[in-house]
KOLGU-4560 file (N, C-alpha, C; in nm, 3 decimals, padded with zeros to 5 digits):
<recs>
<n_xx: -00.518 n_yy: 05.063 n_zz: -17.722 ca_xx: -00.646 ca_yy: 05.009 ca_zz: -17.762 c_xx: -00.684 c_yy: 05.066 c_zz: -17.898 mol: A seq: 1 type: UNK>
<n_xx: -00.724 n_yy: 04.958 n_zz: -17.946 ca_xx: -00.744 ca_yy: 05.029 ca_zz: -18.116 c_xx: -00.966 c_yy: 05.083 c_zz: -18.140 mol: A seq: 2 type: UNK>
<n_xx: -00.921 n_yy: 05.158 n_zz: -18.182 ca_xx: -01.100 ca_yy: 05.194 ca_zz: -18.216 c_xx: -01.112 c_yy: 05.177 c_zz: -18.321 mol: A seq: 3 type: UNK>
<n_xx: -01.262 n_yy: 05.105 n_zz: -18.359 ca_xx: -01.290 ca_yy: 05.103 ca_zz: -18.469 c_xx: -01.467 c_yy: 05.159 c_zz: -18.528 mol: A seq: 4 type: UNK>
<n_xx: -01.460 n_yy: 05.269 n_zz: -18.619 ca_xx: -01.549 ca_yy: 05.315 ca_zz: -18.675 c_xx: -01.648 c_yy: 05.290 c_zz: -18.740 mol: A seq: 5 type: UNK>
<n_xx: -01.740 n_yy: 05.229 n_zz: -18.727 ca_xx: -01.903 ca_yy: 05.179 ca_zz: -18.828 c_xx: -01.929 c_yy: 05.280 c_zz: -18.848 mol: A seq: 6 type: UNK>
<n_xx: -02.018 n_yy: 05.276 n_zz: -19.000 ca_xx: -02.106 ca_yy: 05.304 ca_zz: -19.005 c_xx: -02.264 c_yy: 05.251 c_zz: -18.957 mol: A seq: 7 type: UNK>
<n_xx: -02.352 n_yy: 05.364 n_zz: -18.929 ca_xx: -02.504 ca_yy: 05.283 ca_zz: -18.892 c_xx: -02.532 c_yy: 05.192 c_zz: -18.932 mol: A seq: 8 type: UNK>
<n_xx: -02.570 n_yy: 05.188 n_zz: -19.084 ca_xx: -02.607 ca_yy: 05.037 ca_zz: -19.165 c_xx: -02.474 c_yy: 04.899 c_zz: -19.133 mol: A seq: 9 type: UNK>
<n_xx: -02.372 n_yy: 04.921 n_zz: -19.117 ca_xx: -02.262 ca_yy: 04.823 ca_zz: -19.102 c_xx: -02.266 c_yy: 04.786 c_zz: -18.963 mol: A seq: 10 type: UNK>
<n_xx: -02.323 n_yy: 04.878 n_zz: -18.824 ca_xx: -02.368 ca_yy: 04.838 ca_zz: -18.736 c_xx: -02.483 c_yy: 04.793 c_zz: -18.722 mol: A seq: 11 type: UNK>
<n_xx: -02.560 n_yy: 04.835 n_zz: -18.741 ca_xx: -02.742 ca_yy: 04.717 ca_zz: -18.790 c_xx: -02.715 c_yy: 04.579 c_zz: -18.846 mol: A seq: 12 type: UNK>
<n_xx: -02.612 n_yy: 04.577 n_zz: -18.991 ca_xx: -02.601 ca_yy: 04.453 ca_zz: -19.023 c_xx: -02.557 c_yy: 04.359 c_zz: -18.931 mol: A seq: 13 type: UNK>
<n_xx: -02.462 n_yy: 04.388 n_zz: -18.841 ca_xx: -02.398 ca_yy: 04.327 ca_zz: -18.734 c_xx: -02.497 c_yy: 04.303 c_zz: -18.641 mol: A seq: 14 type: UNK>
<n_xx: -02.611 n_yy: 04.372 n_zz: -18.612 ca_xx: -02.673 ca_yy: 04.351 ca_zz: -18.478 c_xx: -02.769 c_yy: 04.234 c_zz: -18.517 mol: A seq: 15 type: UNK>
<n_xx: -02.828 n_yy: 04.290 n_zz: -18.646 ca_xx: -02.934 ca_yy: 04.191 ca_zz: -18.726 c_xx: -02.853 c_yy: 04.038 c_zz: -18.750 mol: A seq: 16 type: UNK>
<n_xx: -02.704 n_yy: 04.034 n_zz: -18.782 ca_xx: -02.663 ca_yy: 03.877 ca_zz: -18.788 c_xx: -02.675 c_yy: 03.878 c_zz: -18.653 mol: A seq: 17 type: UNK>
<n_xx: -02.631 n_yy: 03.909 n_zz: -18.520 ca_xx: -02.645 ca_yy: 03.799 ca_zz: -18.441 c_xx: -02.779 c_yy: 03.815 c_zz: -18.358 mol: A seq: 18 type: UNK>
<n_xx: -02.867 n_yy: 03.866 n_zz: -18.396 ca_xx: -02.981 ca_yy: 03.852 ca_zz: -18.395 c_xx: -03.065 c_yy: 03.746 c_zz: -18.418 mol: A seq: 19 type: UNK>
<n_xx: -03.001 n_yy: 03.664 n_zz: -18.575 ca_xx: -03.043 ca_yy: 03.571 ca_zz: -18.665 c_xx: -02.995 c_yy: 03.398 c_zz: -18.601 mol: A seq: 20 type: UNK>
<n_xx: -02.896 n_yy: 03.434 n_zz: -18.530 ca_xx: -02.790 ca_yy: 03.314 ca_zz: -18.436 c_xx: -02.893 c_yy: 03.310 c_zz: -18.349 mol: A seq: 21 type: UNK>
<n_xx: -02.915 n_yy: 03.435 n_zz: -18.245 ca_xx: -03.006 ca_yy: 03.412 ca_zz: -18.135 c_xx: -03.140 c_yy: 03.295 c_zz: -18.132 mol: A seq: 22 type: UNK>
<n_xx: -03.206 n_yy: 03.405 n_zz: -18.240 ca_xx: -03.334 ca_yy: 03.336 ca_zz: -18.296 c_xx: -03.325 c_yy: 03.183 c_zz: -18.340 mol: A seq: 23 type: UNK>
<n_xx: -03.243 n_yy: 03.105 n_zz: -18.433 ca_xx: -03.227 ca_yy: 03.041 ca_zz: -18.466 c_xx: -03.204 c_yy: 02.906 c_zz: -18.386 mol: A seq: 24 type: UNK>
<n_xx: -03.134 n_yy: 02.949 n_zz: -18.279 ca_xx: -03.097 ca_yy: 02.847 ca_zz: -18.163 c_xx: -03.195 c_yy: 02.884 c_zz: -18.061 mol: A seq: 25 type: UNK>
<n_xx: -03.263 n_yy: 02.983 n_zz: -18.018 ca_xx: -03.394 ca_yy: 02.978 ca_zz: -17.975 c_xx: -03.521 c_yy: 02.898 c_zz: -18.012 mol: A seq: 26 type: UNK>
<n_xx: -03.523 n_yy: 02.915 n_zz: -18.134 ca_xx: -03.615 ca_yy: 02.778 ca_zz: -18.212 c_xx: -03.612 c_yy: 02.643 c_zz: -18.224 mol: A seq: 27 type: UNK>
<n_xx: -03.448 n_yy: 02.625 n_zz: -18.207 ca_xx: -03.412 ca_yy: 02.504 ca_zz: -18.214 c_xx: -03.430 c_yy: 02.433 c_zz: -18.086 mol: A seq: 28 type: UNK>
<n_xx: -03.444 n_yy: 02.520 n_zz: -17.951 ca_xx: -03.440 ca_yy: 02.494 ca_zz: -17.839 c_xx: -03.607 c_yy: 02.461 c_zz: -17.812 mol: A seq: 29 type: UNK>
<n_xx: -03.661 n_yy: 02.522 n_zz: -17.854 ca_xx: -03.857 ca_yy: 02.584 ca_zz: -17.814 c_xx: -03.956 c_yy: 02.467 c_zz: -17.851 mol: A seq: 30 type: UNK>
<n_xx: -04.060 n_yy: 02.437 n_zz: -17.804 ca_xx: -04.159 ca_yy: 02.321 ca_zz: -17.835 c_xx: -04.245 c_yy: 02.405 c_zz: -17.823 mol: A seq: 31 type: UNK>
<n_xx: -04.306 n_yy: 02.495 n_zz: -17.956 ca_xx: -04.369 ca_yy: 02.582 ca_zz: -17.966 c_xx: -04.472 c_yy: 02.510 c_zz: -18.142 mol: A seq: 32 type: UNK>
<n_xx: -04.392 n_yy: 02.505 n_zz: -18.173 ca_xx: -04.399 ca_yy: 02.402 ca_zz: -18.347 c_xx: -04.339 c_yy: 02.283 c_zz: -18.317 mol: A seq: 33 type: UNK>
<n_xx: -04.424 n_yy: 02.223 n_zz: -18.443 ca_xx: -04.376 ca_yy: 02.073 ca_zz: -18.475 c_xx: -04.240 c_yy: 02.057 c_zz: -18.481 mol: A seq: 34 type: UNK>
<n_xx: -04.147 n_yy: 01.941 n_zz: -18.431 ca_xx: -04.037 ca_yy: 01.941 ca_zz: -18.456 c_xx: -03.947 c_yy: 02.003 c_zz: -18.533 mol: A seq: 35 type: UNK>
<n_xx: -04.014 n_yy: 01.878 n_zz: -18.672 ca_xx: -03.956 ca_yy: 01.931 ca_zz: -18.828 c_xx: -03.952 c_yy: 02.072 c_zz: -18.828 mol: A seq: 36 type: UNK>
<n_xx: -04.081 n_yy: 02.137 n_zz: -18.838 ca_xx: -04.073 ca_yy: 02.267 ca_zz: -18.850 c_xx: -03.998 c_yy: 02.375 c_zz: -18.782 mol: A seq: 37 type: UNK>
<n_xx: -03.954 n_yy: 02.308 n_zz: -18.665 ca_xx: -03.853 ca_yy: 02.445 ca_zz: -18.556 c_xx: -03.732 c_yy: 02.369 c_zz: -18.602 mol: A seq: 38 type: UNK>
<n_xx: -03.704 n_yy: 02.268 n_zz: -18.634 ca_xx: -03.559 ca_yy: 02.233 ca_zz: -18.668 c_xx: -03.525 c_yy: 02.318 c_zz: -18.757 mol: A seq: 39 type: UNK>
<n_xx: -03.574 n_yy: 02.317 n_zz: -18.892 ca_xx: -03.551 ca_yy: 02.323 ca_zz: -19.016 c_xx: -03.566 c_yy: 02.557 c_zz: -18.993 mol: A seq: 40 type: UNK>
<n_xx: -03.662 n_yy: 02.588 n_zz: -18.949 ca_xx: -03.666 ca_yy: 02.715 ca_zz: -18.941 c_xx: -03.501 c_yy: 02.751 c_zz: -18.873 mol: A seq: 41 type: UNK>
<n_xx: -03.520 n_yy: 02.679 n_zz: -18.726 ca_xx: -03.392 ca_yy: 02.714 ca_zz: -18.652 c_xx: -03.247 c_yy: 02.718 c_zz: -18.703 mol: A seq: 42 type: UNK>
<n_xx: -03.240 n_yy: 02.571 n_zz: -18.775 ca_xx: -03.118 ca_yy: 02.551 ca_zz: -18.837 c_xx: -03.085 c_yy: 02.663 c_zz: -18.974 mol: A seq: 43 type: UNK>
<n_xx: -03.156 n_yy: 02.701 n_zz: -19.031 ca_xx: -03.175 ca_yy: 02.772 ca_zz: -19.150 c_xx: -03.105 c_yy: 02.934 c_zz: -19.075 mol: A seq: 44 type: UNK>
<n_xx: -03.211 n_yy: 03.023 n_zz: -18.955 ca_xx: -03.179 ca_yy: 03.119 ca_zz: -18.946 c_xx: -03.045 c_yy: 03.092 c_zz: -18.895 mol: A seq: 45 type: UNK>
<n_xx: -03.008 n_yy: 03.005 n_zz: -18.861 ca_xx: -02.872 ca_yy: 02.961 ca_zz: -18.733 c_xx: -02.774 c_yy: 02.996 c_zz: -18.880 mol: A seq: 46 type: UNK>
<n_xx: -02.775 n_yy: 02.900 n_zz: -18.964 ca_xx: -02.690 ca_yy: 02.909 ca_zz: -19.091 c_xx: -02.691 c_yy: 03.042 c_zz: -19.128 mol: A seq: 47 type: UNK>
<n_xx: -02.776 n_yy: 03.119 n_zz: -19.192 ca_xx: -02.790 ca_yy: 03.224 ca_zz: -19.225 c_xx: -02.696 c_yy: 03.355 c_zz: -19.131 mol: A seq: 48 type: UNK>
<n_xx: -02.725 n_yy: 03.353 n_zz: -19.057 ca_xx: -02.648 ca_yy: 03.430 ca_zz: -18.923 c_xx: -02.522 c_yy: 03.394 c_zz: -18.931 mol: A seq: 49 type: UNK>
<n_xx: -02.484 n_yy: 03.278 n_zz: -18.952 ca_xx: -02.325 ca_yy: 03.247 ca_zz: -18.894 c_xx: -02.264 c_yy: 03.265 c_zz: -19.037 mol: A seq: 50 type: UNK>
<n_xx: -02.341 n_yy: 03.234 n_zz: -19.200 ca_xx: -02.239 ca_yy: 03.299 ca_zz: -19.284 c_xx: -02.249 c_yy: 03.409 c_zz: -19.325 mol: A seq: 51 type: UNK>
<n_xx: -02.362 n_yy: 03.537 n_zz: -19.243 ca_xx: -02.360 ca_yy: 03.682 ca_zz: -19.300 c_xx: -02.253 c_yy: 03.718 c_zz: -19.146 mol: A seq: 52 type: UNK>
<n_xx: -02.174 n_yy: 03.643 n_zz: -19.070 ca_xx: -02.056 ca_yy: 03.688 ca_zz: -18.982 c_xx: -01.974 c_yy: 03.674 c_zz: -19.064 mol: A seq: 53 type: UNK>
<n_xx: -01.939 n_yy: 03.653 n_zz: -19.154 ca_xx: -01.785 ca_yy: 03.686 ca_zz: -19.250 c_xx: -01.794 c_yy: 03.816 c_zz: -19.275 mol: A seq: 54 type: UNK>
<n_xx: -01.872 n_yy: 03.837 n_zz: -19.355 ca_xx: -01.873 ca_yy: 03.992 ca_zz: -19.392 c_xx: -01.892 c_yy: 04.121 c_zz: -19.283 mol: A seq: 55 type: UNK>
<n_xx: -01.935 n_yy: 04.067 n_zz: -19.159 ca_xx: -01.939 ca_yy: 04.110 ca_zz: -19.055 c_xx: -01.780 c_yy: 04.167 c_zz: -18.988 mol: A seq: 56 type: UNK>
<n_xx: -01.763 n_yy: 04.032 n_zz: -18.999 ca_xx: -01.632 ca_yy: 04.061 ca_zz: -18.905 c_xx: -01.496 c_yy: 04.100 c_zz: -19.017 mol: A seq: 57 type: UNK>
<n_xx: -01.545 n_yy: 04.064 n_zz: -19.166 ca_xx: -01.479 ca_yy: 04.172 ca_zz: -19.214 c_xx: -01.463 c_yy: 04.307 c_zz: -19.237 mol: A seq: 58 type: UNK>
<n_xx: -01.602 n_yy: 04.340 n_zz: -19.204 ca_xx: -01.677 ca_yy: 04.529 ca_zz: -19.156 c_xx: -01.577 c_yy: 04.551 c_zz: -19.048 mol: A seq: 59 type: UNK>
<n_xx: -01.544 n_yy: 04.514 n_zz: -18.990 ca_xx: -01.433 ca_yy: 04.545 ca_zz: -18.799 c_xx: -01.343 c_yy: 04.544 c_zz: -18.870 mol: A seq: 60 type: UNK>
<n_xx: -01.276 n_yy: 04.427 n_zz: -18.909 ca_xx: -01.127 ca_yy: 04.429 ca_zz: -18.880 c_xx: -01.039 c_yy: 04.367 c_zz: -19.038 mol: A seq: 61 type: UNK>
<n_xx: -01.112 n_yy: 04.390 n_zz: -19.135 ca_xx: -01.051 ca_yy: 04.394 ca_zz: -19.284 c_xx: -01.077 c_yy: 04.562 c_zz: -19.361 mol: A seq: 62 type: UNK>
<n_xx: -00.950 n_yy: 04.610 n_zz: -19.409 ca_xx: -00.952 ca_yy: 04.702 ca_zz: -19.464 c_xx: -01.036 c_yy: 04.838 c_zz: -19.390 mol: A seq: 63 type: UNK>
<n_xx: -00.987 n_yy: 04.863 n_zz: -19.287 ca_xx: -01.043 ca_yy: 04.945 ca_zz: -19.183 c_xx: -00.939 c_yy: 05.006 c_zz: -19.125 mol: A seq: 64 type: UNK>
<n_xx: -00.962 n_yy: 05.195 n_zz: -19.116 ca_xx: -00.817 ca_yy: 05.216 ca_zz: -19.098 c_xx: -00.870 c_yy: 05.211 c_zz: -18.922 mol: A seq: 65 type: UNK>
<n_xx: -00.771 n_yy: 05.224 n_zz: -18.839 ca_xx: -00.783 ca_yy: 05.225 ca_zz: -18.739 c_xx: -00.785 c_yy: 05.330 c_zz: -18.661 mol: A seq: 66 type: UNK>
<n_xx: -00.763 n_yy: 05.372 n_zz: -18.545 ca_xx: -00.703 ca_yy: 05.450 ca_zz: -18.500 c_xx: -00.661 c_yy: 05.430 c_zz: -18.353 mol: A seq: 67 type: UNK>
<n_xx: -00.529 n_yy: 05.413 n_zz: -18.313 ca_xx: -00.457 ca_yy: 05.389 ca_zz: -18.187 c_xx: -00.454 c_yy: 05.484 c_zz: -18.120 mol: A seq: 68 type: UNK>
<n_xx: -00.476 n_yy: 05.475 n_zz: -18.003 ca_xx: -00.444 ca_yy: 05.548 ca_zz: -17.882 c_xx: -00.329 c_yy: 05.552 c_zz: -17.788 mol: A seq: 69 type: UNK>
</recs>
């Protein structure tokens, strides 16, 4: 099994993107606001979240030394 090491801020960024997915498709789901307005919020944080996961999942598993067990 391989481990891999974060730092705090590189783990926050990670928690905060899928945080941003959650929310986003939570809004999109909710009749809380006007349509338009939960679409466009939802779809936005939804986007936002899913392209700050590149850099995410390049924090894990690009240029990261490892260490095997």
């Amino acid at each position: 099994m391989k481990e891999v090491h974060l730092s705090q801020p590189e783990l926050a960024f990670i928690i905060v993107t899928r945080a941003m997915i959650g929310a986003g498709i939570a809004l999109l789901l909710a009749d809380r606001i006007s349509g338009e307005q939960r679409k466009a919020i939802g779809a936005t944080l939804t986007l936002v979240g899913l392209v700050t996961t590149i850099p995410a999942i390049c924090a894990i598993f690009c240029e990261r030394e490892t260490v095997e067990e």
